[in-house]
C-alpha positions as CSV (number, residue, x, y, z in Angstrom):
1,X,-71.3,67.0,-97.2
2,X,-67.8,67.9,-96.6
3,X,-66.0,71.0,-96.0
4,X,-65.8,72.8,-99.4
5,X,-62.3,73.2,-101.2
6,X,-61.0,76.8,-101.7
7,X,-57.6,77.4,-103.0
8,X,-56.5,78.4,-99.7
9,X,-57.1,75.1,-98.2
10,X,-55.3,73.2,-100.4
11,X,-51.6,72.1,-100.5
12,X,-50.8,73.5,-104.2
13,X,-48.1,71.0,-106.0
14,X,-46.6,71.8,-109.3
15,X,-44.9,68.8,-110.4
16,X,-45.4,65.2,-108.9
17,X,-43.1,62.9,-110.4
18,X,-43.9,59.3,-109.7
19,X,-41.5,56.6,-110.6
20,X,-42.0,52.6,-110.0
21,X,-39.0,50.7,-111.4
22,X,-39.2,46.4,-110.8
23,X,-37.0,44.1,-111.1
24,X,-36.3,40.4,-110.1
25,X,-34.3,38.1,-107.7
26,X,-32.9,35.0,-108.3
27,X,-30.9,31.9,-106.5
28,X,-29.5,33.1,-102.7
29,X,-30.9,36.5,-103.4
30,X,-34.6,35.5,-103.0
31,X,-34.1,35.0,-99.3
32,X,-33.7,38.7,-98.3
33,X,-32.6,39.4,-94.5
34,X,-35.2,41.0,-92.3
35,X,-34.1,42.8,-88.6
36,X,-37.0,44.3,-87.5
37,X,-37.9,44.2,-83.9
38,X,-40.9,41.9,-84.7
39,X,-40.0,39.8,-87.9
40,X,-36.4,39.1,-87.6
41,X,-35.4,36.6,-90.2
42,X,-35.8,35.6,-94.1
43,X,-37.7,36.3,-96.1
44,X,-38.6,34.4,-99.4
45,X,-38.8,36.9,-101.9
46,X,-39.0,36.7,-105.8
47,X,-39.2,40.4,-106.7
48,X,-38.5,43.9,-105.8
49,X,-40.4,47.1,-106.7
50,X,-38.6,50.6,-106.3
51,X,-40.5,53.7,-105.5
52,X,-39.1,56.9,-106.3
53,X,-41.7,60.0,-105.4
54,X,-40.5,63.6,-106.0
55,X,-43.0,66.7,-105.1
56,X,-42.4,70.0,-105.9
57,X,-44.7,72.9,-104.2
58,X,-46.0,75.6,-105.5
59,X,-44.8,79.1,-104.9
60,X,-48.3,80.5,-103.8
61,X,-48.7,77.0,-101.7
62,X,-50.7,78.2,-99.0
63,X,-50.5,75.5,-96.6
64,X,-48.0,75.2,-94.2
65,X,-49.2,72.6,-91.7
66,X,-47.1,69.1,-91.9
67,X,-47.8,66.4,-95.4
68,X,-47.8,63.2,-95.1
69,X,-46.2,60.6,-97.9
70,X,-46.6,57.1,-96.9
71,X,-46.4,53.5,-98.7
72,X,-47.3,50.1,-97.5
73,X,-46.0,46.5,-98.7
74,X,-48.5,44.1,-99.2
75,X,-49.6,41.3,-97.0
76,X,-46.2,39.4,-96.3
77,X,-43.8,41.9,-97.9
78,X,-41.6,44.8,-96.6
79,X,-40.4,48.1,-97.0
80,X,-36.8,49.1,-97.1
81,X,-35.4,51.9,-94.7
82,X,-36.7,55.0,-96.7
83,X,-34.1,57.6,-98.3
84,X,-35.1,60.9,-97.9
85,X,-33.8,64.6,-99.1
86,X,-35.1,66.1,-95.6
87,X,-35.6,65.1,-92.2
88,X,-38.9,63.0,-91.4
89,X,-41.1,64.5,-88.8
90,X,-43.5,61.6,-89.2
91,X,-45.0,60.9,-85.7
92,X,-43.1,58.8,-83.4
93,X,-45.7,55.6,-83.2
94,X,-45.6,55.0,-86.8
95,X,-41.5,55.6,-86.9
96,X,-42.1,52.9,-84.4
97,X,-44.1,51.1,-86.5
98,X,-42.0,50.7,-89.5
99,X,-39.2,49.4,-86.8
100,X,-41.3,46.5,-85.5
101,X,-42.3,45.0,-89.1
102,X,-41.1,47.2,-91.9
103,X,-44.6,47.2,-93.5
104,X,-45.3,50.5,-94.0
105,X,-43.1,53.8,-94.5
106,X,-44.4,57.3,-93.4
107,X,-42.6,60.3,-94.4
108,X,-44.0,64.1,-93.3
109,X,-42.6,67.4,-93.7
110,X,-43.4,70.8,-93.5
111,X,-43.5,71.9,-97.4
112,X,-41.6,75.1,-97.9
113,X,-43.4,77.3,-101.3
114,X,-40.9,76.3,-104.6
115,X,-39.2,73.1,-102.4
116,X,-39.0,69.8,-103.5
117,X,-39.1,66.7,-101.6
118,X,-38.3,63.3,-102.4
119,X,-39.1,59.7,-101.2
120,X,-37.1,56.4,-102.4
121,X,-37.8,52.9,-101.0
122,X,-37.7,49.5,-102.1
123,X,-40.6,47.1,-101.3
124,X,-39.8,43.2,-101.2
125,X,-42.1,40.8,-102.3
126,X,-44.9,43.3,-103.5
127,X,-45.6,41.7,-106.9
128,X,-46.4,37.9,-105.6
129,X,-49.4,36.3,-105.6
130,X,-50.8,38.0,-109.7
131,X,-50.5,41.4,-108.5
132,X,-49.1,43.3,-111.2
133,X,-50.4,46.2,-110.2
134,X,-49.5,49.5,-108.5
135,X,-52.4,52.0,-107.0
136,X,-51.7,55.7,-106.4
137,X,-53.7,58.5,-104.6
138,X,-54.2,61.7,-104.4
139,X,-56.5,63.0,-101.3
140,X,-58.9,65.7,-101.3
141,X,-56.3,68.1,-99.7
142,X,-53.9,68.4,-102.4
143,X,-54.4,69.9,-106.2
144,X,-51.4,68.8,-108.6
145,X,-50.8,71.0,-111.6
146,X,-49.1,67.9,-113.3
147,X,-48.4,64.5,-112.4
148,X,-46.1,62.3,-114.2
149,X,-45.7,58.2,-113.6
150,X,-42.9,56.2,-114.9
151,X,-43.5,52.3,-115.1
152,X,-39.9,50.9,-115.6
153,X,-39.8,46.8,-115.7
154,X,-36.6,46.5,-117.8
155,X,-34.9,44.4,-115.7
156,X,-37.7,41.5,-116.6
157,X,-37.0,41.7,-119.9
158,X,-33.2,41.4,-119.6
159,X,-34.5,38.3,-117.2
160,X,-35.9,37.0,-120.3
161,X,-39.2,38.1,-119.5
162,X,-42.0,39.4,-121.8
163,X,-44.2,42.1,-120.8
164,X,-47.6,42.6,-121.9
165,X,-50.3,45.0,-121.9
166,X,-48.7,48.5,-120.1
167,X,-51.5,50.5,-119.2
168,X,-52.5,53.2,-116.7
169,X,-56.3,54.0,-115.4
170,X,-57.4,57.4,-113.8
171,X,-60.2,57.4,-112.0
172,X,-61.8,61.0,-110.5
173,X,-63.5,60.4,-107.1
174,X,-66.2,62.5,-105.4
175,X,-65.0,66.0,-104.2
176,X,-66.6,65.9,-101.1
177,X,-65.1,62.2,-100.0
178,X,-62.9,60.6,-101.9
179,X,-62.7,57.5,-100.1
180,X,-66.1,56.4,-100.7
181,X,-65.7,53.6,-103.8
182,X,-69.3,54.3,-104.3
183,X,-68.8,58.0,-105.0
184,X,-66.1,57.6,-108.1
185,X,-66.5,58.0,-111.6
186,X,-65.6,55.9,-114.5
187,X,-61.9,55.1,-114.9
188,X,-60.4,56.1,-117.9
189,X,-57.3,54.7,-120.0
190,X,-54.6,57.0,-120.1
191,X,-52.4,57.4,-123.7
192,X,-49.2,55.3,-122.9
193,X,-45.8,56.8,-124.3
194,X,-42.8,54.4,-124.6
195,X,-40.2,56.0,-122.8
196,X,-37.0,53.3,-124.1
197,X,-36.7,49.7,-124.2
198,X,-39.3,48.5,-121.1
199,X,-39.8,51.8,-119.7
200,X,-43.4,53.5,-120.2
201,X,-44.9,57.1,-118.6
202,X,-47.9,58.6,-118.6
203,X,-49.0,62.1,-117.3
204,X,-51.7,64.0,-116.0
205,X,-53.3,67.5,-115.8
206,X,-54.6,68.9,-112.3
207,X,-55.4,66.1,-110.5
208,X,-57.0,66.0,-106.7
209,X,-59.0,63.5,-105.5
210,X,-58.3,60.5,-107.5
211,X,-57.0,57.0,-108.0
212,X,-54.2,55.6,-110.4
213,X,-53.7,52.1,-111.8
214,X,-50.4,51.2,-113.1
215,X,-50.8,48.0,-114.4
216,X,-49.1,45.2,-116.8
217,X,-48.3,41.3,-117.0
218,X,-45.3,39.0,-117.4
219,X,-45.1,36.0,-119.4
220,X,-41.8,33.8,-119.5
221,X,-42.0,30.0,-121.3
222,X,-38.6,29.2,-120.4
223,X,-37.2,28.2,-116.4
224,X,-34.8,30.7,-114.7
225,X,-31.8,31.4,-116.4
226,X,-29.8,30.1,-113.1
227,X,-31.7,26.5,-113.5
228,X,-30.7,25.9,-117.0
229,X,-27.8,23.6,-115.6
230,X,-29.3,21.7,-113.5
231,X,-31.7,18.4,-113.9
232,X,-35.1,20.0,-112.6
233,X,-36.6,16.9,-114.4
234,X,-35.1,14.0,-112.1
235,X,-36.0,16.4,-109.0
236,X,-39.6,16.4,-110.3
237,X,-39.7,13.2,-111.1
238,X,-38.6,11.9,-107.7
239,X,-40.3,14.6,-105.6
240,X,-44.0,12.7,-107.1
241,X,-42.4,9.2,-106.2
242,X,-40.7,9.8,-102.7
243,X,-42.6,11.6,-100.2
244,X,-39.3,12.0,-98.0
245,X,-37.5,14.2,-100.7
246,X,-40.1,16.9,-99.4
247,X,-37.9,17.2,-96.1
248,X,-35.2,16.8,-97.3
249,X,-35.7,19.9,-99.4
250,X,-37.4,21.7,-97.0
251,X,-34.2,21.3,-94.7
252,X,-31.9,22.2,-97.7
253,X,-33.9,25.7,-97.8
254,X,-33.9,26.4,-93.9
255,X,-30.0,25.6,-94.0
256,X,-29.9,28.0,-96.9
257,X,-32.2,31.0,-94.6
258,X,-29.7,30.7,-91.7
259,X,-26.8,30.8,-94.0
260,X,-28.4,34.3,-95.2
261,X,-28.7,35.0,-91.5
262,X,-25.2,34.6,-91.1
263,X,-24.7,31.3,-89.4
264,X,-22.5,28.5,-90.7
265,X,-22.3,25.8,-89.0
266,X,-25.0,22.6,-88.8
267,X,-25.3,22.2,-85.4
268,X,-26.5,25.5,-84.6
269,X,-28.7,25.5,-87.5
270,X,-29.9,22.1,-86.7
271,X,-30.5,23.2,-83.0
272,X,-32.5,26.1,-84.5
273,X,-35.4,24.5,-86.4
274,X,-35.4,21.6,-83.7
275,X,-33.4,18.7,-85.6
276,X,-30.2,17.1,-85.6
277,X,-27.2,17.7,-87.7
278,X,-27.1,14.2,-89.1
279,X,-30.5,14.9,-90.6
280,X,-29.4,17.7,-92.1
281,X,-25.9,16.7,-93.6
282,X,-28.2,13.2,-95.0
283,X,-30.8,15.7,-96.9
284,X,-27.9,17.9,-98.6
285,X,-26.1,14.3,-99.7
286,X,-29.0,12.8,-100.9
287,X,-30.3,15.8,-103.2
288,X,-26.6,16.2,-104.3
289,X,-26.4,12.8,-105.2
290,X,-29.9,13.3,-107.2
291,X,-28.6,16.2,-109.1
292,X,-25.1,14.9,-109.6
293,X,-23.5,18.6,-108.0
294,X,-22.5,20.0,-105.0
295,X,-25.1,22.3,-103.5
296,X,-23.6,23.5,-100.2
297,X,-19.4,23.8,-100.4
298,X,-18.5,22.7,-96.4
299,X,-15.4,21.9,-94.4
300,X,-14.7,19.2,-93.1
301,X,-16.1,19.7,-90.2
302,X,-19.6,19.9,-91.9
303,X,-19.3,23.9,-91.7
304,X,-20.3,25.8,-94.5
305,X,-18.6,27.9,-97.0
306,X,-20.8,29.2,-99.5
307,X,-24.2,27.8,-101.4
308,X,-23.2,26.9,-104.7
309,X,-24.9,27.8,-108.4
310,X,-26.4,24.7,-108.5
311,X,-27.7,24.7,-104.8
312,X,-29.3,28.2,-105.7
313,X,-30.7,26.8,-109.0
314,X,-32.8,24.3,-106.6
315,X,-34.3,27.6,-104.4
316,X,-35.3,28.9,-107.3
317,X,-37.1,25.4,-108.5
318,X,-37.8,24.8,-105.3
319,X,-39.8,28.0,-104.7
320,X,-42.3,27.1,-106.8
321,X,-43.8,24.7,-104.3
322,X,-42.5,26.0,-101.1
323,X,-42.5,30.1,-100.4
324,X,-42.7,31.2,-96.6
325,X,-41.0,33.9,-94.2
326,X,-38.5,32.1,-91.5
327,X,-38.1,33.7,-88.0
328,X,-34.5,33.0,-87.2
329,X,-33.5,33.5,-83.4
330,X,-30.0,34.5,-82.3
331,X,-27.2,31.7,-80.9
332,X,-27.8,32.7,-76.9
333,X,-31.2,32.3,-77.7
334,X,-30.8,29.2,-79.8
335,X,-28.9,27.7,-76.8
336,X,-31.2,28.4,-73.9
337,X,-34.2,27.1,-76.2
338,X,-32.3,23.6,-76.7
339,X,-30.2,24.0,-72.9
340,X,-27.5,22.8,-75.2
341,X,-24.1,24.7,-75.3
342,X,-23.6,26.9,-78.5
343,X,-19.6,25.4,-78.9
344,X,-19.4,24.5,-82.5
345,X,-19.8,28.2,-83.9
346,X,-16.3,27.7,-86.1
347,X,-17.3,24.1,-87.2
Protein backbone atom coordinates (compact mmCIF):
# COMPACT_ATOMS: atom_id res chain seq x y z
CA UNK A 1 0.00 0.00 0.00
CA UNK A 2 1.05 3.55 -0.54
CA UNK A 3 1.66 6.33 1.61
CA UNK A 4 -1.72 7.68 2.65
CA UNK A 5 -2.94 11.26 1.39
CA UNK A 6 -3.55 13.93 4.01
CA UNK A 7 -4.29 17.41 2.96
CA UNK A 8 -0.95 18.45 3.89
CA UNK A 9 0.64 16.32 1.43
CA UNK A 10 -1.09 17.37 -1.39
CA UNK A 11 -0.51 20.36 -3.86
CA UNK A 12 -4.07 22.04 -3.42
CA UNK A 13 -5.21 23.62 -7.04
CA UNK A 14 -8.27 25.66 -7.37
CA UNK A 15 -8.84 26.11 -10.95
CA UNK A 16 -7.14 23.92 -13.76
CA UNK A 17 -8.09 25.18 -17.02
CA UNK A 18 -7.22 22.87 -19.84
CA UNK A 19 -7.51 23.96 -23.41
CA UNK A 20 -6.65 21.77 -26.75
CA UNK A 21 -7.43 23.82 -29.88
CA UNK A 22 -6.54 21.82 -33.53
CA UNK A 23 -6.23 22.81 -36.53
CA UNK A 24 -4.86 21.79 -40.10
CA UNK A 25 -2.04 22.31 -42.58
CA UNK A 26 -2.12 22.38 -46.11
CA UNK A 27 0.21 22.62 -49.46
CA UNK A 28 4.11 24.00 -48.34
CA UNK A 29 2.90 24.22 -44.78
CA UNK A 30 2.80 20.48 -44.18
CA UNK A 31 6.61 20.30 -44.28
CA UNK A 32 7.26 22.07 -41.01
CA UNK A 33 11.20 22.91 -40.22
CA UNK A 34 12.80 21.04 -37.46
CA UNK A 35 16.45 22.36 -35.77
CA UNK A 36 16.89 20.27 -33.09
CA UNK A 37 20.29 18.94 -32.24
CA UNK A 38 19.28 15.39 -33.24
CA UNK A 39 16.40 15.66 -35.92
CA UNK A 40 17.37 18.59 -38.06
CA UNK A 41 15.18 18.69 -40.99
CA UNK A 42 11.39 18.41 -42.30
CA UNK A 43 9.04 17.18 -41.23
CA UNK A 44 5.74 16.00 -43.05
CA UNK A 45 3.04 17.14 -41.05
CA UNK A 46 -0.79 17.30 -41.67
CA UNK A 47 -2.01 18.80 -38.40
CA UNK A 48 -1.31 20.81 -35.41
CA UNK A 49 -2.70 20.50 -31.85
CA UNK A 50 -2.33 23.54 -29.41
CA UNK A 51 -2.10 23.09 -25.69
CA UNK A 52 -2.94 25.84 -23.49
CA UNK A 53 -2.72 24.62 -19.54
CA UNK A 54 -3.41 27.32 -16.84
CA UNK A 55 -3.20 26.32 -12.91
CA UNK A 56 -4.17 28.28 -10.23
CA UNK A 57 -3.04 27.25 -6.48
CA UNK A 58 -4.81 27.40 -3.70
CA UNK A 59 -4.29 29.85 -0.97
CA UNK A 60 -3.88 27.18 1.86
CA UNK A 61 -1.57 25.11 -0.75
CA UNK A 62 0.65 23.51 1.52
CA UNK A 63 3.27 22.25 -0.68
CA UNK A 64 6.08 24.09 -1.67
CA UNK A 65 8.49 21.68 -3.14
CA UNK A 66 8.90 22.05 -7.22
CA UNK A 67 5.63 20.75 -9.84
CA UNK A 68 6.20 19.38 -12.67
CA UNK A 69 3.85 19.95 -16.09
CA UNK A 70 5.05 18.04 -18.96
CA UNK A 71 3.62 16.96 -22.56
CA UNK A 72 4.93 14.51 -25.08
CA UNK A 73 4.27 14.34 -28.97
CA UNK A 74 3.57 11.11 -30.26
CA UNK A 75 5.83 8.72 -32.01
CA UNK A 76 7.14 10.91 -34.97
CA UNK A 77 5.76 14.29 -33.92
CA UNK A 78 7.18 17.38 -32.04
CA UNK A 79 6.70 19.90 -29.60
CA UNK A 80 7.16 23.54 -30.22
CA UNK A 81 9.45 25.70 -27.86
CA UNK A 82 7.09 26.07 -24.84
CA UNK A 83 5.66 29.65 -23.77
CA UNK A 84 5.63 30.08 -20.31
CA UNK A 85 4.42 32.97 -17.67
CA UNK A 86 7.50 32.10 -15.30
CA UNK A 87 10.89 30.77 -15.51
CA UNK A 88 11.23 26.88 -15.94
CA UNK A 89 13.39 25.24 -13.30
CA UNK A 90 12.82 21.90 -15.00
CA UNK A 91 16.07 19.84 -14.60
CA UNK A 92 18.77 20.37 -16.91
CA UNK A 93 18.84 16.64 -18.73
CA UNK A 94 15.35 16.94 -19.76
CA UNK A 95 15.83 20.86 -20.92
CA UNK A 96 18.46 18.88 -22.77
CA UNK A 97 16.20 16.60 -23.85
CA UNK A 98 13.65 18.62 -25.56
CA UNK A 99 16.82 20.30 -27.50
CA UNK A 100 18.02 17.04 -29.02
CA UNK A 101 14.49 15.96 -30.52
CA UNK A 102 11.73 18.21 -29.41
CA UNK A 103 9.60 15.30 -28.22
CA UNK A 104 8.67 16.14 -25.03
CA UNK A 105 8.24 19.51 -23.02
CA UNK A 106 8.88 19.73 -19.13
CA UNK A 107 7.94 22.68 -17.29
CA UNK A 108 8.49 22.90 -13.15
CA UNK A 109 8.01 25.64 -10.79
CA UNK A 110 7.80 26.33 -7.40
CA UNK A 111 3.93 27.11 -6.89
CA UNK A 112 3.43 30.25 -4.83
CA UNK A 113 -0.33 30.00 -2.59
CA UNK A 114 -3.09 32.16 -5.04
CA UNK A 115 -0.47 32.04 -8.28
CA UNK A 116 -1.20 31.05 -11.47
CA UNK A 117 0.89 29.42 -13.95
CA UNK A 118 0.53 28.74 -17.52
CA UNK A 119 1.88 26.36 -20.19
CA UNK A 120 1.32 26.90 -24.19
CA UNK A 121 2.79 24.65 -26.84
CA UNK A 122 2.06 23.41 -30.15
CA UNK A 123 2.53 19.76 -30.99
CA UNK A 124 3.14 18.82 -34.85
CA UNK A 125 1.87 15.87 -36.27
CA UNK A 126 0.00 14.51 -32.98
CA UNK A 127 -3.38 13.59 -34.69
CA UNK A 128 -1.93 11.12 -37.55
CA UNK A 129 -2.23 7.74 -37.84
CA UNK A 130 -6.62 7.65 -36.31
CA UNK A 131 -5.69 9.22 -33.16
CA UNK A 132 -8.23 11.55 -32.42
CA UNK A 133 -7.77 11.54 -29.08
CA UNK A 134 -6.22 13.53 -26.29
CA UNK A 135 -5.40 11.81 -22.58
CA UNK A 136 -4.93 13.92 -19.47
CA UNK A 137 -3.78 13.08 -15.91
CA UNK A 138 -3.92 14.00 -12.78
CA UNK A 139 -1.36 12.15 -10.18
CA UNK A 140 -1.94 11.09 -6.76
CA UNK A 141 -0.13 14.26 -5.45
CA UNK A 142 -2.39 16.89 -6.58
CA UNK A 143 -6.36 17.50 -5.53
CA UNK A 144 -8.18 20.06 -8.07
CA UNK A 145 -11.20 21.78 -6.75
CA UNK A 146 -12.36 22.21 -10.46
CA UNK A 147 -11.08 21.30 -13.72
CA UNK A 148 -12.28 22.64 -16.89
CA UNK A 149 -11.32 21.19 -20.67
CA UNK A 150 -11.95 23.06 -23.81
CA UNK A 151 -11.91 20.91 -27.07
CA UNK A 152 -11.66 23.60 -29.94
CA UNK A 153 -11.50 21.98 -33.70
CA UNK A 154 -12.96 24.99 -35.52
CA UNK A 155 -10.50 25.36 -37.81
CA UNK A 156 -11.55 21.74 -39.40
CA UNK A 157 -14.76 22.78 -39.98
CA UNK A 158 -13.78 26.05 -41.77
CA UNK A 159 -11.34 23.29 -43.66
CA UNK A 160 -14.54 21.88 -44.72
CA UNK A 161 -14.43 19.28 -42.26
CA UNK A 162 -17.27 17.55 -40.26
CA UNK A 163 -16.85 16.62 -36.79
CA UNK A 164 -18.49 13.87 -35.16
CA UNK A 165 -19.08 12.49 -31.93
CA UNK A 166 -17.37 15.19 -29.13
CA UNK A 167 -17.10 13.38 -26.02
CA UNK A 168 -15.03 13.37 -22.83
CA UNK A 169 -14.42 10.18 -20.41
CA UNK A 170 -13.31 10.42 -16.70
CA UNK A 171 -11.99 7.63 -15.29
CA UNK A 172 -11.02 7.57 -11.19
CA UNK A 173 -7.91 5.42 -10.56
CA UNK A 174 -6.94 3.67 -7.31
CA UNK A 175 -5.83 6.11 -4.45
CA UNK A 176 -3.01 4.25 -3.44
CA UNK A 177 -1.36 3.92 -7.29
CA UNK A 178 -2.79 5.44 -9.91
CA UNK A 179 -0.70 4.14 -12.52
CA UNK A 180 -1.74 0.65 -12.19
CA UNK A 181 -4.49 0.16 -15.26
CA UNK A 182 -5.68 -2.70 -13.35
CA UNK A 183 -6.52 -0.63 -10.22
CA UNK A 184 -9.15 2.00 -12.18
CA UNK A 185 -12.65 2.16 -12.12
CA UNK A 186 -15.20 2.46 -14.77
CA UNK A 187 -14.97 5.50 -17.06
CA UNK A 188 -17.75 7.66 -17.21
CA UNK A 189 -19.21 10.03 -20.02
CA UNK A 190 -19.03 13.49 -19.12
CA UNK A 191 -22.20 16.06 -20.08
CA UNK A 192 -20.78 17.95 -23.16
CA UNK A 193 -21.66 21.79 -23.39
CA UNK A 194 -21.29 23.43 -26.83
CA UNK A 195 -19.25 26.34 -26.17
CA UNK A 196 -19.76 28.15 -30.06
CA UNK A 197 -19.55 26.91 -33.47
CA UNK A 198 -16.84 23.76 -33.11
CA UNK A 199 -15.77 24.56 -29.67
CA UNK A 200 -16.99 22.09 -26.83
CA UNK A 201 -16.02 22.04 -22.71
CA UNK A 202 -16.56 20.01 -20.13
CA UNK A 203 -15.79 20.30 -16.28
CA UNK A 204 -15.09 18.56 -13.28
CA UNK A 205 -15.42 18.52 -9.47
CA UNK A 206 -12.31 17.55 -7.25
CA UNK A 207 -10.48 15.49 -9.16
CA UNK A 208 -6.93 13.57 -8.10
CA UNK A 209 -5.85 10.62 -9.33
CA UNK A 210 -7.55 10.17 -12.56
CA UNK A 211 -7.52 9.95 -16.41
CA UNK A 212 -9.27 12.16 -19.09
CA UNK A 213 -10.28 11.22 -22.63
CA UNK A 214 -10.94 13.98 -25.01
CA UNK A 215 -12.03 12.46 -27.94
CA UNK A 216 -13.96 13.10 -31.49
CA UNK A 217 -13.69 12.16 -35.33
CA UNK A 218 -13.40 13.92 -38.76
CA UNK A 219 -15.09 13.03 -41.80
CA UNK A 220 -14.42 15.09 -45.07
CA UNK A 221 -15.94 13.57 -48.76
CA UNK A 222 -14.49 16.18 -50.74
CA UNK A 223 -10.20 16.55 -51.64
CA UNK A 224 -8.32 19.57 -50.10
CA UNK A 225 -9.60 22.76 -50.93
CA UNK A 226 -5.94 23.64 -52.43
CA UNK A 227 -6.28 20.48 -54.95
CA UNK A 228 -9.54 21.51 -56.38
CA UNK A 229 -7.54 22.97 -59.44
CA UNK A 230 -5.53 20.56 -60.26
CA UNK A 231 -6.06 17.09 -62.29
CA UNK A 232 -5.43 14.56 -59.29
CA UNK A 233 -7.24 12.10 -61.77
CA UNK A 234 -4.54 11.91 -64.69
CA UNK A 235 -1.80 11.76 -61.68
CA UNK A 236 -3.61 8.69 -60.38
CA UNK A 237 -4.18 7.35 -63.41
CA UNK A 238 -0.53 7.45 -64.51
CA UNK A 239 1.00 6.84 -61.11
CA UNK A 240 -0.96 2.87 -61.54
CA UNK A 241 0.53 2.69 -65.17
CA UNK A 242 4.14 4.14 -64.85
CA UNK A 243 6.22 2.80 -62.11
CA UNK A 244 8.82 5.76 -62.80
CA UNK A 245 6.36 8.57 -61.88
CA UNK A 246 6.95 7.29 -58.20
CA UNK A 247 10.54 8.91 -58.40
CA UNK A 248 9.79 11.40 -59.99
CA UNK A 249 7.39 12.44 -57.27
CA UNK A 250 9.39 11.40 -54.65
CA UNK A 251 12.16 13.87 -56.02
CA UNK A 252 9.50 16.69 -56.49
CA UNK A 253 8.83 16.32 -52.60
CA UNK A 254 12.58 16.23 -51.35
CA UNK A 255 13.15 19.38 -53.67
CA UNK A 256 10.16 20.78 -51.93
CA UNK A 257 11.80 19.76 -48.04
CA UNK A 258 15.06 21.55 -48.87
CA UNK A 259 13.33 24.48 -50.30
CA UNK A 260 11.56 24.63 -46.70
CA UNK A 261 15.12 24.18 -45.37
CA UNK A 262 16.05 27.13 -47.15
CA UNK A 263 18.12 25.98 -50.08
CA UNK A 264 17.45 27.01 -53.67
CA UNK A 265 19.32 25.83 -55.89
CA UNK A 266 19.32 22.08 -57.69
CA UNK A 267 22.65 21.21 -57.48
CA UNK A 268 23.01 21.38 -53.84
CA UNK A 269 19.81 19.75 -53.39
CA UNK A 270 20.65 17.10 -55.90
CA UNK A 271 24.10 16.63 -54.15
CA UNK A 272 22.06 16.32 -50.88
CA UNK A 273 19.92 13.21 -51.48
CA UNK A 274 22.73 11.64 -53.66
CA UNK A 275 21.46 12.47 -57.36
CA UNK A 276 22.08 14.70 -60.13
CA UNK A 277 20.53 17.81 -61.11
CA UNK A 278 19.41 16.66 -64.48
CA UNK A 279 17.32 14.04 -62.66
CA UNK A 280 15.77 16.39 -60.84
CA UNK A 281 14.98 19.24 -63.37
CA UNK A 282 13.48 15.91 -65.81
CA UNK A 283 11.03 14.87 -62.70
CA UNK A 284 9.62 18.49 -62.18
CA UNK A 285 9.09 18.73 -66.32
CA UNK A 286 7.60 15.66 -66.63
CA UNK A 287 4.94 16.02 -63.75
CA UNK A 288 4.40 19.64 -65.01
CA UNK A 289 3.79 18.44 -68.33
CA UNK A 290 1.18 15.78 -66.68
CA UNK A 291 -0.61 18.42 -64.92
CA UNK A 292 -0.46 21.04 -67.51
CA UNK A 293 1.04 23.87 -64.59
CA UNK A 294 4.03 24.97 -63.38
CA UNK A 295 4.89 23.52 -60.04
CA UNK A 296 8.27 24.98 -59.04
CA UNK A 297 8.78 28.89 -60.58
CA UNK A 298 12.96 28.76 -61.36
CA UNK A 299 15.52 31.04 -62.99
CA UNK A 300 17.06 30.37 -65.53
CA UNK A 301 19.71 28.90 -64.13
CA UNK A 302 17.37 26.06 -62.77
CA UNK A 303 17.36 28.05 -59.24
CA UNK A 304 14.30 28.23 -57.47
CA UNK A 305 11.95 30.92 -56.69
CA UNK A 306 9.00 29.74 -54.95
CA UNK A 307 6.70 26.36 -55.12
CA UNK A 308 3.64 27.28 -56.79
CA UNK A 309 -0.31 26.56 -55.86
CA UNK A 310 -0.45 23.90 -58.08
CA UNK A 311 3.04 22.32 -56.98
CA UNK A 312 1.60 22.47 -53.28
CA UNK A 313 -1.74 20.97 -54.51
CA UNK A 314 0.46 17.75 -55.51
CA UNK A 315 2.07 17.51 -51.62
CA UNK A 316 -1.02 17.52 -50.51
CA UNK A 317 -2.19 14.57 -53.02
CA UNK A 318 0.89 13.31 -52.85
CA UNK A 319 0.94 12.83 -49.06
CA UNK A 320 -1.50 10.44 -49.15
CA UNK A 321 0.92 7.79 -50.38
CA UNK A 322 4.19 9.12 -49.33
CA UNK A 323 4.53 10.80 -45.46
CA UNK A 324 8.13 10.60 -43.82
CA UNK A 325 10.53 13.00 -41.79
CA UNK A 326 13.72 14.18 -44.08
CA UNK A 327 17.09 14.79 -42.23
CA UNK A 328 18.57 17.66 -44.19
CA UNK A 329 22.41 18.40 -43.62
CA UNK A 330 23.95 21.80 -44.05
CA UNK A 331 26.05 22.98 -47.50
CA UNK A 332 29.79 22.41 -45.77
CA UNK A 333 28.54 19.30 -44.88
CA UNK A 334 26.72 18.54 -48.10
CA UNK A 335 30.09 19.29 -49.80
CA UNK A 336 32.53 17.16 -47.80
CA UNK A 337 29.91 14.21 -48.11
CA UNK A 338 30.02 14.52 -52.08
CA UNK A 339 34.08 16.15 -52.11
CA UNK A 340 32.26 18.28 -54.54
CA UNK A 341 32.66 22.22 -54.25
CA UNK A 342 29.38 23.91 -52.92
CA UNK A 343 29.78 26.92 -55.91
CA UNK A 344 26.31 27.20 -57.36
CA UNK A 345 24.59 28.51 -54.05
CA UNK A 346 22.97 31.66 -56.26
CA UNK A 347 22.10 29.35 -59.26
Amino acid sequence: MGQRKTPDNFYLVDLDQTRIRCWPLFGLNRLVRLQHRKRNGVLYCDNVLGISHSITFSNSNPLTTPYTISYRSPVHGVVSEPRLNVPNEAPEADLRRFRDDGTKVVFSFTPKRGETYTLECDMYKALDWGNRFVQLRVDNVTRIDKWELTLDVSAYLRAGFTVVNPRCEYESDAADDCRKPAARGRARRLSTVEKGTGVWGWSIASATCATVRMAWEFERSDEAIASQSVNLERLGTELSINPRMAKDLHNFVMICHYYVAGFRSLNTIGRGIMTDKSVLNRSIEFLEELVGKELIERTKGKGLIRVTPTGEAVIDWWSQFYMRWTPIFPEPYIAKRTGRPRGDRKS
